[in-house]
C-alpha positions in Angstrom: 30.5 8.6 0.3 32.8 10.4 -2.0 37.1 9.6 -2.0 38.7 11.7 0.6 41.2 11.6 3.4 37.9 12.4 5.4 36.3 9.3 4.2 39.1 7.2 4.9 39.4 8.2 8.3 35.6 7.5 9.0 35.9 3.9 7.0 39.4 3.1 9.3 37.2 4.2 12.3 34.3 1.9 11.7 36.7 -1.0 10.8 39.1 -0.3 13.9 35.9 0.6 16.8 35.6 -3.4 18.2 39.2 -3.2 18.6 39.4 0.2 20.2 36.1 1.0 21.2 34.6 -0.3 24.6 31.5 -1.9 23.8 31.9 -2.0 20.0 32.9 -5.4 20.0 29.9 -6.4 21.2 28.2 -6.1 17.6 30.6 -8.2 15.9 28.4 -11.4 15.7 25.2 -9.5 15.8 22.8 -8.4 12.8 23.1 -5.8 11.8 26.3 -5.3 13.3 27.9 -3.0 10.5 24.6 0.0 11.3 24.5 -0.2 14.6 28.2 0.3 15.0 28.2 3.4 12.8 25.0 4.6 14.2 26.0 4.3 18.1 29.9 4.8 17.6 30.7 6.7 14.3 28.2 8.7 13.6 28.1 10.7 16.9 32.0 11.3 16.4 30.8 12.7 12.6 28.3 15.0 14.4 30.5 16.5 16.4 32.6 17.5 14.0 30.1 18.0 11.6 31.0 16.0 9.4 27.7 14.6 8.3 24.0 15.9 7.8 21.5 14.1 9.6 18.7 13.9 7.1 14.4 13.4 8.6 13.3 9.6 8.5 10.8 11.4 5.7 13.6 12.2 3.6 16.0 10.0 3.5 15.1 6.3 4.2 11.8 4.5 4.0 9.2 3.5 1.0 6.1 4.2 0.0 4.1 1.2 1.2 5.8 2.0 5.1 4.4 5.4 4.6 0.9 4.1 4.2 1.0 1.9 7.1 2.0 4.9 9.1 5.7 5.0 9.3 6.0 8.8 8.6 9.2 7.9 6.5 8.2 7.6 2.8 11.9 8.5 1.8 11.4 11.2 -0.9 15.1 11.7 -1.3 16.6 7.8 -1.0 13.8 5.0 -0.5 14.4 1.0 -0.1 12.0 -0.4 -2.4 14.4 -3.3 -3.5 12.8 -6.5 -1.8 9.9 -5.2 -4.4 11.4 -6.1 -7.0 11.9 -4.3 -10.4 8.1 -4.2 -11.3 7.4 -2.2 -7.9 10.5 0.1 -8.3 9.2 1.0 -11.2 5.6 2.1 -10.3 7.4 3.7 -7.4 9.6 5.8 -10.1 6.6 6.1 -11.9 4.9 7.6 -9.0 7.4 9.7 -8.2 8.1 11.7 -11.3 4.2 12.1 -11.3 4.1 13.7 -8.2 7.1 16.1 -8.8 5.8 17.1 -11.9 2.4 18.4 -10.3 4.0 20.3 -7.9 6.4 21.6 -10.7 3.0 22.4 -12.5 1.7 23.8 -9.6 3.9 26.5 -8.6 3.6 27.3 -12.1 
């Protein structure tokens, strides 16, 4: 998220919505409360305005092994290999730049 008055406003929303929100209070003792409130009560505000770009599953979460079980979400753009640990985020970099650089060679 980059500093802005925009930003601000969305980060006073999510804190304010179990207060002012019907049924946002109901994810204050639940996990995880902090993505399901932006995800059912921000986020559809930041559509609507259009605030926000709603990226494919593809693109912007997932990891690799997901993909291979059939997730369809291999995140190309931002992945969540971290419970790997550094050895796996590295083969997944690894991996990555690989791949990239084929294509790169291919439209060659």
């Amino acid at each position: 998220m980059r500093n802005s008055a925009v930003t601000a406003g969305i980060i006073d929303d999510w804190i304010d919505c179990p207060d002012s929100v019907p049924g946002c209070d109901a994810w204050n003792f639940k996990h995880p409360g902090d993505q399901a409130v932006f995800s059912h009560f921000i986020m559809k505000g930041l559509q609507k305005r259009n605030v926000v770009a709603v990226l494919p599953c593809m693109e912007a979460t997932g990891n690799t092994l997901l993909s291979e079980m059939g997730s369809g979400c291999n995140g190309t753009i931002v992945t969540h290999n971290w419970w790997y640990g550094k050895q796996a985020l590295a083969q997944e970099a690894i991996s990555m730049t690989a791949l990239h650089m084929m294509r790169l060679l291919e439209s060659l």
